[in-house]
N, CA, C and O atoms as CSV, one atom per row, in Angstrom:
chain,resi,resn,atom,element,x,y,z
A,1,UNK,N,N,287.754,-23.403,100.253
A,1,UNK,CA,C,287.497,-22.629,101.429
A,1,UNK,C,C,286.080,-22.914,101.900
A,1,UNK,O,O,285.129,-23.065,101.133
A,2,UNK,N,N,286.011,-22.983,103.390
A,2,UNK,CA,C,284.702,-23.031,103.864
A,2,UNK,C,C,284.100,-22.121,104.366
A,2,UNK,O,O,284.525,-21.347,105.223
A,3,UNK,N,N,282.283,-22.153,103.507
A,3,UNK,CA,C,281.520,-21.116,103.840
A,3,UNK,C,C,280.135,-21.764,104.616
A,3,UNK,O,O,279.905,-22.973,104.575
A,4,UNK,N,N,279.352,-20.911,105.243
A,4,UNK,CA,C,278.163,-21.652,105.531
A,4,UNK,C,C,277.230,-20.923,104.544
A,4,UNK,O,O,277.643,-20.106,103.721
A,5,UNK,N,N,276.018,-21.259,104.683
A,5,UNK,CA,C,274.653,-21.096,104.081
A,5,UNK,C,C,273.577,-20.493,104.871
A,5,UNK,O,O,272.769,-21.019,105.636
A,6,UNK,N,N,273.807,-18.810,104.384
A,6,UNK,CA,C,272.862,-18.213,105.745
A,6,UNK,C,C,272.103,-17.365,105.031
A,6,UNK,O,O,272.286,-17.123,103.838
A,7,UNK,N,N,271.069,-16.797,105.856
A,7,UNK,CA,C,269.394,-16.361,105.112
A,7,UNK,C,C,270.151,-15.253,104.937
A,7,UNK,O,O,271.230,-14.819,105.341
A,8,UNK,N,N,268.683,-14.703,103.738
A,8,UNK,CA,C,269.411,-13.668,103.122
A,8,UNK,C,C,268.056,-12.926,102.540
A,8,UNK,O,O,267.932,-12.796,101.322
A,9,UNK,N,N,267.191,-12.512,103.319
A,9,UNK,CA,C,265.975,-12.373,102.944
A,9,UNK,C,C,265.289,-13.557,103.512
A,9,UNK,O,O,265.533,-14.228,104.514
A,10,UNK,N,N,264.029,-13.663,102.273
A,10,UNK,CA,C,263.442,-14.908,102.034
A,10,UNK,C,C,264.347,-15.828,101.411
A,10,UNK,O,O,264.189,-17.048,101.367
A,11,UNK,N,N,265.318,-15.167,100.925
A,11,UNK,CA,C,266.657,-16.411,100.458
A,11,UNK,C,C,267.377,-16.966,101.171
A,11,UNK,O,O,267.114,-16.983,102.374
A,12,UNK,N,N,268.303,-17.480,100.769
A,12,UNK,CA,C,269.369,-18.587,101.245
A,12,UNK,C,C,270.629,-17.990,100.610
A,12,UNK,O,O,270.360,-17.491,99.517
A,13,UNK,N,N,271.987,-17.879,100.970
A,13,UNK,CA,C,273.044,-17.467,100.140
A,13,UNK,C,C,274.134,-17.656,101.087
A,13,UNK,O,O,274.060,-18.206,102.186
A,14,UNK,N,N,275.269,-17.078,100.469
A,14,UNK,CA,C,276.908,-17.207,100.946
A,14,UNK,C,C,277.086,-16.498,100.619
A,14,UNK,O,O,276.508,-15.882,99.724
A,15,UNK,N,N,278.397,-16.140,101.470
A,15,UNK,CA,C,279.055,-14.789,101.500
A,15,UNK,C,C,280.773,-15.112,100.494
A,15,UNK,O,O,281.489,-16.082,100.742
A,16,UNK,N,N,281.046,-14.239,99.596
A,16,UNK,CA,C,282.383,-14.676,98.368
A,16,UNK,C,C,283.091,-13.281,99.305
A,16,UNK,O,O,282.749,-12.102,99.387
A,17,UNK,N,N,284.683,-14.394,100.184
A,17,UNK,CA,C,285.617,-13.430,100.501
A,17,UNK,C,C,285.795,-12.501,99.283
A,17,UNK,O,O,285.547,-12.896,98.144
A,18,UNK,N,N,286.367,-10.874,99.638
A,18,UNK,CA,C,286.805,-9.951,99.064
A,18,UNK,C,C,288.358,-9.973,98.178
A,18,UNK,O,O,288.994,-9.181,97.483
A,19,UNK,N,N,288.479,-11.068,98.563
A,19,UNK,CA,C,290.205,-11.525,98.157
A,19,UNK,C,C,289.401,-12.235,96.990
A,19,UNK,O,O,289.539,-11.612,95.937
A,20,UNK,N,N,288.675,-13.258,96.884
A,20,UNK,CA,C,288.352,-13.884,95.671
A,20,UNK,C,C,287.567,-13.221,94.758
A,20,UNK,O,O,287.514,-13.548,93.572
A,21,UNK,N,N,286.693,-11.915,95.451
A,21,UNK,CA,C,286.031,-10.941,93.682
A,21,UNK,C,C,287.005,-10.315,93.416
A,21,UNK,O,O,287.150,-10.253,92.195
A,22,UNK,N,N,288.247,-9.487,94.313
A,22,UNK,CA,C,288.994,-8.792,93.719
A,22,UNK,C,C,289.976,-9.511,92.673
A,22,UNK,O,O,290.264,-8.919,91.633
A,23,UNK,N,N,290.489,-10.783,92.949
A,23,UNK,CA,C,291.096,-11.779,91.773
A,23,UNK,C,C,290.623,-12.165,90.662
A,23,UNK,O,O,291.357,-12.474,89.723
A,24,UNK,N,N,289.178,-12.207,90.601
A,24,UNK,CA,C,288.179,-11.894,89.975
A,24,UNK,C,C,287.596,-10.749,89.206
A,24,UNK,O,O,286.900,-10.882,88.199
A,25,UNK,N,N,287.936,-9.612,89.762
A,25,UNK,CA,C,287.541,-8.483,89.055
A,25,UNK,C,C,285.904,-8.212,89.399
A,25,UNK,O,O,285.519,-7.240,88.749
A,26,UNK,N,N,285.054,-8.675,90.063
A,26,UNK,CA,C,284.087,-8.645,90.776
A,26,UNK,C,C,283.565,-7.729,92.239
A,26,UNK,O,O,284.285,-7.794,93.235
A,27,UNK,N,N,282.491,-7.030,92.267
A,27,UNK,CA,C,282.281,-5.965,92.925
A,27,UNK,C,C,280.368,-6.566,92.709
A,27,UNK,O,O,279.751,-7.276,91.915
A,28,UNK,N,N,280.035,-5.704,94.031
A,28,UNK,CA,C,278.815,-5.124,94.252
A,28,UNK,C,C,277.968,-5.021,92.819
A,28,UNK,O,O,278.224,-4.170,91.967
A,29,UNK,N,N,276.894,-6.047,92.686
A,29,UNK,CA,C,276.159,-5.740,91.097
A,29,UNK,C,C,277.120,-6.510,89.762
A,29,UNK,O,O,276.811,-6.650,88.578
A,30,UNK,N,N,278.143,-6.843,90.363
A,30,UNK,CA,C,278.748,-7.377,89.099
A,30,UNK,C,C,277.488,-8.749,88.844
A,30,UNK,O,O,276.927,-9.460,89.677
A,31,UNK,N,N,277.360,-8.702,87.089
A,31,UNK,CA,C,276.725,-10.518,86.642
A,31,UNK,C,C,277.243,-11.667,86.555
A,31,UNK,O,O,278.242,-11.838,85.858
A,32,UNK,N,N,276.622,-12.750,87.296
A,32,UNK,CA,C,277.407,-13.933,87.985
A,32,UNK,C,C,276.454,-14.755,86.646
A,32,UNK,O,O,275.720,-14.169,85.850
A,33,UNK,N,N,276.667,-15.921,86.685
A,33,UNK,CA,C,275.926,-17.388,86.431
A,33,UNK,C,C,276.208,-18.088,86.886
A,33,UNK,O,O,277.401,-18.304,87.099
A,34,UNK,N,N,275.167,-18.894,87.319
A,34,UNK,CA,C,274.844,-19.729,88.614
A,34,UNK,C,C,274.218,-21.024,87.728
A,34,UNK,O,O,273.155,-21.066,87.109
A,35,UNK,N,N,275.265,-22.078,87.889
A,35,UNK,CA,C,275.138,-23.765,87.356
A,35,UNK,C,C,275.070,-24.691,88.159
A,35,UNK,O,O,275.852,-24.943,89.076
A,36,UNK,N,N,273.927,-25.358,87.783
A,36,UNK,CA,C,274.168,-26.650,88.731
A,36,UNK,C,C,274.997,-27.921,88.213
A,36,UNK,O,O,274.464,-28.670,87.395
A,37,UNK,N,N,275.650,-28.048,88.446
A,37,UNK,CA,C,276.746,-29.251,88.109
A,37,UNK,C,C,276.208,-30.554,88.663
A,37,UNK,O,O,276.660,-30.951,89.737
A,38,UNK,N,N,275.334,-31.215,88.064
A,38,UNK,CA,C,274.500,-32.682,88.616
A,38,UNK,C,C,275.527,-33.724,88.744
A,38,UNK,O,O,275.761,-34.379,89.760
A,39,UNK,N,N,276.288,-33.835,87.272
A,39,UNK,CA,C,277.272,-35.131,87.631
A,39,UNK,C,C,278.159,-34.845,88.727
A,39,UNK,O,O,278.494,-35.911,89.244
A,40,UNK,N,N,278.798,-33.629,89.428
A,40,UNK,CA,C,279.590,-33.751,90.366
A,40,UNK,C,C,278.959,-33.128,91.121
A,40,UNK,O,O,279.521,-32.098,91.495
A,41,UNK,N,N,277.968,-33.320,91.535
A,41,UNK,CA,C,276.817,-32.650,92.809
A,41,UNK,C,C,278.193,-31.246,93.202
A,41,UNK,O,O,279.100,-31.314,94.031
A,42,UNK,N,N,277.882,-30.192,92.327
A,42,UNK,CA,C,277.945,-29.037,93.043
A,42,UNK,C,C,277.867,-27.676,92.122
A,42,UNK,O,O,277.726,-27.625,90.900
A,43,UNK,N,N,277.981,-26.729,92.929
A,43,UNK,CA,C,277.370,-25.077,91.873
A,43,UNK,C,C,278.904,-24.965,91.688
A,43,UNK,O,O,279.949,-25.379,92.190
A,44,UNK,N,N,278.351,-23.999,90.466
A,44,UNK,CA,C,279.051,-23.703,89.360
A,44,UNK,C,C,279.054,-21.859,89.819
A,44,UNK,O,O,277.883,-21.584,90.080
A,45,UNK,N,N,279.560,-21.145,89.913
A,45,UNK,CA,C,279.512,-19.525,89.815
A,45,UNK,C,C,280.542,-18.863,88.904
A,45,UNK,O,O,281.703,-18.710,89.283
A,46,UNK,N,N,280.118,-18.472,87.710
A,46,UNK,CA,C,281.263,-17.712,87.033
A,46,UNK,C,C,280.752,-16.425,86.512
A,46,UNK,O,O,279.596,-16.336,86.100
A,47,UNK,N,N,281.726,-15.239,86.517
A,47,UNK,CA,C,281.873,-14.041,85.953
A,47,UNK,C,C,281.014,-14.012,84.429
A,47,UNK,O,O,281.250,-14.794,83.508
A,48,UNK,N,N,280.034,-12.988,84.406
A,48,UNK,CA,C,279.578,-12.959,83.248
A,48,UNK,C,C,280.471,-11.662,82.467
A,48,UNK,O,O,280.306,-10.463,82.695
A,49,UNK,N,N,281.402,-12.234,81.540
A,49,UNK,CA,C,282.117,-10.880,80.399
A,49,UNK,C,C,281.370,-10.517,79.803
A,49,UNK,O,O,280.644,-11.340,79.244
A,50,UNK,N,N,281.167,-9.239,79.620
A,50,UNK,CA,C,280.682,-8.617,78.204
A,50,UNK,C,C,281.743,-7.995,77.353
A,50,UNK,O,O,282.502,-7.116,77.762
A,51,UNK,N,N,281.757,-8.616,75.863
A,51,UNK,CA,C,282.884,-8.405,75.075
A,51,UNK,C,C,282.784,-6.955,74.691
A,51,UNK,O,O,281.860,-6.462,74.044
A,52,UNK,N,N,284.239,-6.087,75.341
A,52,UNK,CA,C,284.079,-5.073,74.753
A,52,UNK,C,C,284.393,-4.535,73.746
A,52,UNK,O,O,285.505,-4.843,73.317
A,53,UNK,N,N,283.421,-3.334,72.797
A,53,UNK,CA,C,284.312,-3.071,71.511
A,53,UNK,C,C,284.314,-1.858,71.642
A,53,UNK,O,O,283.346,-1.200,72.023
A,54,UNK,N,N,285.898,-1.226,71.205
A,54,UNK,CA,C,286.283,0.242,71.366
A,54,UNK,C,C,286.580,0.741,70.208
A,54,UNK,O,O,287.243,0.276,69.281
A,55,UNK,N,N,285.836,2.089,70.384
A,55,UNK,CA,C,285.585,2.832,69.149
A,55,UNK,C,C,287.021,3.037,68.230
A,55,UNK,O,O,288.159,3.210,68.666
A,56,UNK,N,N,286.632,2.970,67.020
A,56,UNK,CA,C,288.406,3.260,65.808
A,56,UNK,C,C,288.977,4.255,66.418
A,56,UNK,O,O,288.430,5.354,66.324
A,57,UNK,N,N,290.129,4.135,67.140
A,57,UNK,CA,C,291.568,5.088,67.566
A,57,UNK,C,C,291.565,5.242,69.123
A,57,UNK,O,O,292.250,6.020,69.788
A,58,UNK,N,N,290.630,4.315,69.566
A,58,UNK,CA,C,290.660,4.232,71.364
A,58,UNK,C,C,291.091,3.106,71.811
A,58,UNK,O,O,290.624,1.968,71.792
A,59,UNK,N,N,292.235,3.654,72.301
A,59,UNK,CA,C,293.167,2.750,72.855
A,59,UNK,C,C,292.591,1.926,74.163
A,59,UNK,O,O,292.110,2.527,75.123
A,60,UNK,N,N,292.685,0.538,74.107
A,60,UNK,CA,C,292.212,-0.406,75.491
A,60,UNK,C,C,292.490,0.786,76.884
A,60,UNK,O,O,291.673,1.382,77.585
A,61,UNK,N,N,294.004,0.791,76.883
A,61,UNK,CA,C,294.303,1.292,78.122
A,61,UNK,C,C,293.520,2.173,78.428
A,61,UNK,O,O,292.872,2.062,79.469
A,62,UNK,N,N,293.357,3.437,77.475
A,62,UNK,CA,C,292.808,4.144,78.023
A,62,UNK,C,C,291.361,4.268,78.380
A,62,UNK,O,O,290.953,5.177,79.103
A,63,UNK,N,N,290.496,3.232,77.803
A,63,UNK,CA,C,289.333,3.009,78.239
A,63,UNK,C,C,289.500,2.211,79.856
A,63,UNK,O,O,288.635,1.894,80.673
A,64,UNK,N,N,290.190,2.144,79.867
A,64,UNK,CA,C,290.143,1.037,81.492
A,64,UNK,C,C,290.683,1.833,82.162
A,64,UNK,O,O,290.067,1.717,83.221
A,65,UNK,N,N,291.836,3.014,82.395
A,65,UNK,CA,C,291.583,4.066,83.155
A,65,UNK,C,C,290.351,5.162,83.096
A,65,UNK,O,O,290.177,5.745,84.167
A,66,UNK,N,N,289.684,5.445,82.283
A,66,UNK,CA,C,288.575,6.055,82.199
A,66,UNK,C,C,287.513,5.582,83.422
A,66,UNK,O,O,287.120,6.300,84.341
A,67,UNK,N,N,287.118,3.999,83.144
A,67,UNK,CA,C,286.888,3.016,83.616
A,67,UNK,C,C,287.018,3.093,85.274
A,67,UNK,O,O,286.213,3.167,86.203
A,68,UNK,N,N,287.754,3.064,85.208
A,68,UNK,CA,C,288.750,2.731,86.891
A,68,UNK,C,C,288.350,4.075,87.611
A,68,UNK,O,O,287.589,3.950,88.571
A,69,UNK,N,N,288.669,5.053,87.350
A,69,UNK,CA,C,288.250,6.638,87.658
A,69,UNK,C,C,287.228,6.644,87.564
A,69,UNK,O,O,286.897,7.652,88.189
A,70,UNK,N,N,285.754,5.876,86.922
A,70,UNK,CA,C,284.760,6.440,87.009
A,70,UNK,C,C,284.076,5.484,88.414
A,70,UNK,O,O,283.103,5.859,89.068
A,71,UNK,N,N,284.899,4.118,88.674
A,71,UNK,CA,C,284.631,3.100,89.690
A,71,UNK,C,C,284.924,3.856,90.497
A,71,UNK,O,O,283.947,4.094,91.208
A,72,UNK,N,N,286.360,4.746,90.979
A,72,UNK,CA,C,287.084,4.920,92.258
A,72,UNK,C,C,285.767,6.504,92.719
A,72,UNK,O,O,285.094,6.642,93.740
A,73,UNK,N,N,285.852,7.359,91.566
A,73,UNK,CA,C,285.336,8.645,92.020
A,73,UNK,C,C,283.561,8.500,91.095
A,73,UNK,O,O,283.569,9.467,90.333
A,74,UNK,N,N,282.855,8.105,90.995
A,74,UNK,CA,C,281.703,7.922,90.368
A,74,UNK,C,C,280.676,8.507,91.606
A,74,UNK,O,O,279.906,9.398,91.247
A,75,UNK,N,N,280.632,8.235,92.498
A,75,UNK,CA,C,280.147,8.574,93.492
A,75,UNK,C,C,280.012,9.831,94.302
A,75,UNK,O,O,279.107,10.349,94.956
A,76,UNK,N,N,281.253,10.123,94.011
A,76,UNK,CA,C,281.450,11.616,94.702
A,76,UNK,C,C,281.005,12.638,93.401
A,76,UNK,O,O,280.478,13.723,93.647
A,77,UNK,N,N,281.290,12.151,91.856
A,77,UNK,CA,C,281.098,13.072,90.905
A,77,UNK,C,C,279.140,12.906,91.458
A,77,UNK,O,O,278.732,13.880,92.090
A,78,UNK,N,N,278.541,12.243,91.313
A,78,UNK,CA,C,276.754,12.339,91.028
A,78,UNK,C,C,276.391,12.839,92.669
A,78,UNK,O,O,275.203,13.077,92.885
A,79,UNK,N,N,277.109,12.960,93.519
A,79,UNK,CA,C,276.924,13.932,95.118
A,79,UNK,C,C,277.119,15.445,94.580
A,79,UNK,O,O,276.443,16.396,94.972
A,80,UNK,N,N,278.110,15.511,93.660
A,80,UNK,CA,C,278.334,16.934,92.958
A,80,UNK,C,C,277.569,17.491,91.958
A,80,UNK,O,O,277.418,18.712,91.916
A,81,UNK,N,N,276.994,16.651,91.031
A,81,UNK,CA,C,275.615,17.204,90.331
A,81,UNK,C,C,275.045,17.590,90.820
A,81,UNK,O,O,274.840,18.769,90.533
A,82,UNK,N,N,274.162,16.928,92.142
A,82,UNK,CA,C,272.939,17.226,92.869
A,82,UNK,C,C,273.098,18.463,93.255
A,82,UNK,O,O,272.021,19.049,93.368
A,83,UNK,N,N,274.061,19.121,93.512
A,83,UNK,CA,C,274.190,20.482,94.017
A,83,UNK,C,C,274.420,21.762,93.039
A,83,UNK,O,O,274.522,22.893,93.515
């Protein structure tokens, strides 16, 4: 897919359609790494994982709905502290 190369600050950057972080699992603040690939003149961008480990008797799933609920409503819960 074609992107251009537009300022971004004092920087330089591109814009990653919303169709390719969401296939990705990528959002706002997610950690990227950024490679330069010399033998085939071009960048490299991949997802940085952090391996997770869940405590003895916590089930995956339910850490990733925990997870998911704290992505979807996280925002509205810390508008509700403040008050």
């Amino acid at each position: 897919m074609k992107r251009k190369i537009c300022a971004i600050g004092n920087s330089k950057g591109i814009s990653i359609p919303v169709d390719v972080l969401e296939e990705l699992n990528l959002a706002l603040g997610s950690d990227v790494d950024i490679k330069l690939d010399d033998k085939h003149s071009r960048i490299v961008i991949e997802p940085i994982r952090k391996e997770r480990k869940y405590p003895k008797g916590v089930d995956q799933e339910f850490v990733t709905q925990v997870n998911d609920f704290i992505e979807k409503y996280g925002p509205a819960l810390k508008e509700i502290a403040k008050k």
